[in-house]
N, C-alpha and C positions, 0 to 999 in steps of 0.2 A: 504494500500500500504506500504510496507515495500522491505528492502533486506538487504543483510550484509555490515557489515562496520567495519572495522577495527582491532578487535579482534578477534579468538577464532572462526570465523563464525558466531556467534551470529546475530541478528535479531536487525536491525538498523534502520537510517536514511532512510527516504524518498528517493524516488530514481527521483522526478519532483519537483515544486514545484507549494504546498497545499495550497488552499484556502482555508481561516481559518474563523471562525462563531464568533462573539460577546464576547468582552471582558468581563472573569467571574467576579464577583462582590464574594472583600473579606468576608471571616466570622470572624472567627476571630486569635486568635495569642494568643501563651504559651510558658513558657522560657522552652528548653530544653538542655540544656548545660551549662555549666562554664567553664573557662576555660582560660590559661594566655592571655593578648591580644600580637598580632603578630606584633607589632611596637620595633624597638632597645631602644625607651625611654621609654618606659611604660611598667611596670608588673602588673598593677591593674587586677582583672579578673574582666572580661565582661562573660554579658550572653548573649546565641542565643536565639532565637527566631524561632519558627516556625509557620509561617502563613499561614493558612487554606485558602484555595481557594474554590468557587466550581467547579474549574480545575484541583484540584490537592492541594500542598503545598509546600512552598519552607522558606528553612532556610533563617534568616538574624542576623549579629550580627554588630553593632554598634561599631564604636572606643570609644577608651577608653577617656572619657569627653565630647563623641558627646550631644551638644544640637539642640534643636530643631530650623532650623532656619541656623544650620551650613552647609557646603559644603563641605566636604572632598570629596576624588575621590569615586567611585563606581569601584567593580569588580563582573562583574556576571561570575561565576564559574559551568560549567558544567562538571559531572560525566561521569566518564564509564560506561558499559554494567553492570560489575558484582557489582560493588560498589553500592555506593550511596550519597545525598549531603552532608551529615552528613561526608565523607570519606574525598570528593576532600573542604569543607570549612575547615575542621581542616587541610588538606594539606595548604591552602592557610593563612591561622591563623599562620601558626609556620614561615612563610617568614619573612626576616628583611624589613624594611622600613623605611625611614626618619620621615614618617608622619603615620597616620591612615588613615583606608578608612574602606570605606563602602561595604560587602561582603554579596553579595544573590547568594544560591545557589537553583535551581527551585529540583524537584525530578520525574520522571519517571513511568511513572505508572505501566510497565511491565519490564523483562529485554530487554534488546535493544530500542534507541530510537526511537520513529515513529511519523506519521505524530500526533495522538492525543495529543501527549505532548505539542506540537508547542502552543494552546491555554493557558497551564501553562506558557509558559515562557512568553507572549504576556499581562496575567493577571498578572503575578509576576511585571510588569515591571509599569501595572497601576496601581497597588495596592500603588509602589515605589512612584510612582510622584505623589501620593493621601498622603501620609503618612510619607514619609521620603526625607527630601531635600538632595541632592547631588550635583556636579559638573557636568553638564551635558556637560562638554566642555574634562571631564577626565574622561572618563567611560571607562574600557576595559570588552570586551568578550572574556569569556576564556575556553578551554577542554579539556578535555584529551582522547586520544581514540577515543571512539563514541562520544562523547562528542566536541571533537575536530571537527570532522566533522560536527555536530551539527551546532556549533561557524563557522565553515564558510560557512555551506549554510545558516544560518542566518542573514549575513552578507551580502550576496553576495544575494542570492538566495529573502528573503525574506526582506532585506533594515531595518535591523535592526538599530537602530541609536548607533553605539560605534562608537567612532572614533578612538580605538586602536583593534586589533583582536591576541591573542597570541593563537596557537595552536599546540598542543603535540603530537605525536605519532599516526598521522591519515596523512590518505592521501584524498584530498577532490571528493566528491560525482561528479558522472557526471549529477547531478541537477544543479550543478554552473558549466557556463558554459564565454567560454573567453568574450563575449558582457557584459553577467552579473559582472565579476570582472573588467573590465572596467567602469562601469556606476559608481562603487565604489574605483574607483584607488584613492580615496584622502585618503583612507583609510587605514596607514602602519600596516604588518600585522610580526607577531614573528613567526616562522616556527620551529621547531624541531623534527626532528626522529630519531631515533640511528639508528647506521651502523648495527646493530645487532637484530633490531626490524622486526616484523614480516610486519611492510608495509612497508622496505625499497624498496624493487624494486617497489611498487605501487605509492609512493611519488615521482617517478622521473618526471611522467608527472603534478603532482601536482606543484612543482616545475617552470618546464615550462610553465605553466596555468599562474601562479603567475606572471612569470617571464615578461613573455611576455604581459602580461595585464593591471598588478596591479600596485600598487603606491609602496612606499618602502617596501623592503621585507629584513628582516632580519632574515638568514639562520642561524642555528646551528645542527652538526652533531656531538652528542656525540657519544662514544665507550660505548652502552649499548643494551641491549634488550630492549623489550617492557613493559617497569614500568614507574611508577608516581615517576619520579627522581627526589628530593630536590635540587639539583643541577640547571638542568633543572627551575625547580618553581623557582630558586633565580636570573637565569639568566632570565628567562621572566618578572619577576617582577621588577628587575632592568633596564631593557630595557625599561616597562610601566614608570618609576620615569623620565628615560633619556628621550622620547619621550614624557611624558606632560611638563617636563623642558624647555626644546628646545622651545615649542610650547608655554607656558607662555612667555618666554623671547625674542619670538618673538616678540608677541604682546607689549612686553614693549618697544620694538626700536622701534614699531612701533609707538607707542603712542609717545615715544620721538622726531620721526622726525615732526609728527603733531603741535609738539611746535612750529615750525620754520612757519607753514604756520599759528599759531595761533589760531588753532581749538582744543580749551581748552577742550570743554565741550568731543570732543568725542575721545584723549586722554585720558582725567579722567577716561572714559567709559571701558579704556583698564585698567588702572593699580586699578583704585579704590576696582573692587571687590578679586583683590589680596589680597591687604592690609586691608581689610574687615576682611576676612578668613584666619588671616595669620599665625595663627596655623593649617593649614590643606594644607599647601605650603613649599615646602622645605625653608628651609633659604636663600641660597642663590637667590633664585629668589625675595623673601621680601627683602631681602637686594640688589637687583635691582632695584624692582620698587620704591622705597624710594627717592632714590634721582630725580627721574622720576618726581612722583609726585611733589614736591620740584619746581620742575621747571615749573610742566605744572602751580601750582598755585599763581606763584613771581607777574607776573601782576596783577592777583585779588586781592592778600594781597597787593599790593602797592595800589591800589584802594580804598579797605578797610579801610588802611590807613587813607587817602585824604577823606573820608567819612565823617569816625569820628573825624578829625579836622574840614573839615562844620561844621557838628553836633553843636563841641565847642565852634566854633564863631558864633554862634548862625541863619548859612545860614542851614536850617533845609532842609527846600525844594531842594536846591543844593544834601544833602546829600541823600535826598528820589532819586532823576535820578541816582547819581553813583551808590547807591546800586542795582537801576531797570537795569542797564548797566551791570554790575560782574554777576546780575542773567539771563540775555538772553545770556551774553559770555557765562556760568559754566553749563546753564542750569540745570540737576537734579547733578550736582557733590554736595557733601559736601561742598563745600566755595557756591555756589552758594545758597543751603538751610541756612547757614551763613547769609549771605548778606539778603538773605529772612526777613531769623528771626530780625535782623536790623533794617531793611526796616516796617516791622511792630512794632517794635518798638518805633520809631518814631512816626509812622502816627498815635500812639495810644493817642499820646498830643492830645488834642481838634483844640485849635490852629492850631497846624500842620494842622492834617487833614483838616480844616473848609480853611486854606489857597491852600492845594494840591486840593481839590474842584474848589474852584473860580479857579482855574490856568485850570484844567479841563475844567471846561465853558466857560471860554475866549479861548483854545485850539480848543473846539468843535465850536462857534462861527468863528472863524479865519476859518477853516477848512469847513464851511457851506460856509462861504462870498465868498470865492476863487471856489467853485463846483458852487454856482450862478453865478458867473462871466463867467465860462466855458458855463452853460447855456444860457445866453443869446446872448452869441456871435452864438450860434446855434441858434436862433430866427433869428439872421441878416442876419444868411447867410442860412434862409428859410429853416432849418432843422428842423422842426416841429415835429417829430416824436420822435428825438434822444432828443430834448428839455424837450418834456412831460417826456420822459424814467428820465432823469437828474430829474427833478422836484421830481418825484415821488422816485426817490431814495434819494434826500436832505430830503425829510419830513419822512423817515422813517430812516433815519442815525441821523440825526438831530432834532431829535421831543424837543418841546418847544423852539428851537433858534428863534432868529429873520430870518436866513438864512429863516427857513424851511419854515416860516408865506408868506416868499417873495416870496418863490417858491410855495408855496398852491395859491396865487396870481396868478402868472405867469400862472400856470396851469388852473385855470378858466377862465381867458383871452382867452387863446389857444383856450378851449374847446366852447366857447362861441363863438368867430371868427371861427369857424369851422377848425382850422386848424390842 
C-alpha cells in the first residue's frame, strides 16, 4: 500500500494505518562519518555510526563527551523521497544549540516512504532504549517532505512516543485523521511550509486538522519553495530548546510548590534528574533548579544536623530514628541515600546494633501485648472466629514473643472448647 506524498509525485507514505510485525533485533554498527559536532560550544569531531538492523539501518551520532549513562535530548530525523539519512542528519548536525543531543536518522528502503519502512523506524527506536540512554521526556520527531509526513502519521496515526513533533514542507496524510490528532493533543507540534512550496495549497487543510484538534501548534510560513531550509532547521530546533525549556521549568515550580505541602521526596523526583544531567540542560534551567533543590532539602540537612550531634553525645540510637525519619521523608532522593549511608554507619558499632536489636524486641513485644489485648476482648464479646483469625496472625507477626506463646495458648483453648 503506498501513494504520493508531498514531492515530485513520488511514491510515499501509507495512505491507513499499518499493522506492523515484531521488532527486528540489531546486528551490528560501523562508524561512517566524521564530522564537526553541531552544538555552538563544541568543535571536537564526533563520529556517526551506522546500525544495521535486520529492518533496515539507520545513522546515529552521539554528542560531543556523551557517556554512557548520560541523557541528552534525542532527535529522530526523517528524510525525503530523493535524499537520504546521511543528507537530512548532516542537515541537523550543522544546527546551533545550547547543548548536545542525540540524532538517529532510520533510512528507507526504496525511494518514497511506505508502509515497510514503518518496522525500521519501530527497530531503530529499540535498538535506542537497548543501547543508548537519552531523555525520554525530550525527544523530538522530525521530517522533511515525505519525511515530514512520515513524522506525523507517526505521531498521530501510529502513537509514537515524542513528545515534540516538528514538521517541514509536507502536508499530513489522510491516514491521520481529527479523533486521531486529538487522542494526541498533549502533543505541540512545529509546522512549516513556504508560501512558494509545492504543498502550499495542500497544507491548508492540514493546518485546520491541527488546528482544530491538536495541542499547540506553532505555524511558520517562510517566503520559499520546496527545500531543506537552514533557516527553517534553526527555527524548528530552536522552538525544540524553547518547548523542552518551558516544560523542564515547569516541573521545577512545580517541584517548588510541593515544598510548601512538604512532599520532599517527590519534589526531588522533579528537579534531581536535572541537576544529574546538567551538562545536557541549558543553563538556565540548572540555574533554576538549584536553588529548588536548596530548599526542597533545608529540613533534611537540619535533620542531618541534629543526627550527628546525637551521634556526638553519645545518644547513638536517637540518631539511628532521625536518620530512618530524613530517609522515609527523601525517600530514593540523594540526602535520603545520605542519611542511608549514616544510618549504616552507625548500626555498624556492635554496641549500636546489639542495643537497636533489644529496642527491636521490646518494640515487637509491646506491639504483640497490645494485638493480645484486642484478642481477647473478642473472646468476651463471643467473637470466636475473629479471635482464632487474631491469634493466628500474633504467632506469625510475632514468632518467639511471649505475645505469640499467649496467643498459641489462647488458640488451643478455643479449639479444644469447640468454639
Amino acid at each position: 500500500m503506498s501513494c504520493g506524498v508531498c514531492s515530485d509525485g513520488v511514491v510515499g507514505l501509507l495512505a491507513g494505518v499499518i499493522a506492523l510485525g515484531p521488532l527486528s533485533t540489531p546486528v551490528h554498527s560501523q562508524a561512517v562519518a566524521s564530522a564537526p559536532a553541531a552544538t555552538a560550544s563544541a568543535k571536537t569531531k564526533t563520529r556517526v555510526e551506522r546500525i544495521e538492523l535486520s529492518a533496515g539501518f539507520y545513522l546515529l551520532r552521539k554528542p560531543v563527551g556523551y557517556r554512557p549513562s548520560d541523557r541528552p535530548p534525542l532527535i529522530v530525523c526523517l528524510h525525503e523521497t530523493e535524499t537520504g539519512a546521511a543528507t537530512i542528519l548532516a542537515f541537523w548536525r550543522r544546527l546551533k544549540t545550547p547543548i548536545g543531543m542525540v540524532l538517529a536518522a532510520p533510512e528507507h528502503h526504496m525511494p518514497g516512504w511506505r508502509d515497510t519502512d514503518l518496522p525500521c523506524v519501530r527497530a531503530m527506536m529499540a535498538h535506542l532504549d537497548r543501547h543508548v540512554t537519552y531523555d525520554p521526556q525530550r525527544v523530538l520527531l522530525t521530517g522533511y517532505s515525505a519525511g515530514g509526513a512520515v513524522a506525523c502519521h507517526l505521531v498521530y496515526a501510529e502513537r509514537f512516543e515524542a513528545p515534540a513533533v516538528a514538521a517541514t514542507a509536507n502536508y499530513v496524510r489522510p491516514s491521520v485523521t481529527g479523533q486521531l490528532v486529538a487522542a494526541r493533543s498533549d502533543v505541540p507540534i512545529f509546522y512549516a511550509v513556504g508560501m512558494r512550496d509545492i504543498n502550499h495549497d495542500r497544507m491548508r487543510a492540514s493546518i485546520e486538522l491541527l488546528q482544530a484538534n491538536g495541542g499547540p501548534l506553532t505555524l511558520l510560513r517562510p517566503n520559499i519553495g520546496h527545500r531543506l531550509d537552514p533557516a527553517v532547521g534553526q527555527r524548528a530546533m530552536d522552538w525544540f530548546v524553547k518547548t523542552t525549556t518551558k516544560q523542564s521549568t515547569e516541573r521545577i515550580d512545580q517541584a517548588r510548590r510541593l515544598t510548601r505541602d512538604k512532599r520532599y521526596a517527590a519534589g526531588l523526583a522533579l528537579v534531581e534528574p536535572i541537576l544529574a544531567q546538567r551538562r545536557w540542560h541549558p543553563p538556565d534551567v540548572v540555574a533554576r533548579a538549584e536553588p529548588v533543590r536548596v530548599e526542597l532539602e533545608r529540613p533534611g540537612r537540619q535533620r542531618l544536623i541534629e543526627a550527628d550531634r546525637l551521634a556526638r553525645q553519645g545518644n547513638a540510637l536517637a540518631a539511628v530514628d532521625v536518620l530512618q525519619q530524613i530517609k522515609t521523608a527523601y525517600g530514593t532522593a540523594r540526602l535520603a541515600i545520605e542519611a542511608q549511608e549514616r544510618r549504616r554507619t552507625l548500626l555498624a558499632d556492635p554496641k549500636v546494633r546489639s542495643a537497636q536489636l533489644a529496642r527491636q524486641a521490646e518494640q515487637r513485644e509491646q506491639a504483640g501485648r497490645q494485638a493480645l489485648i484486642r484478642t481477647q476482648r473478642l473472646v468476651l464479646n463471643r467473637q470466636y472466629d475473629q479471635a482464632k483469625e487474631q491469634c493466628r496472625a500474633i504467632i506469625q507477626m510475632y514468632p518467639g514473643s511471649n505475645a505469640a506463646a499467649r496467643a498459641q495458648t489462647l488458640l488451643d483453648q478455643l479449639r479444644r472448647s469447640g468454639k
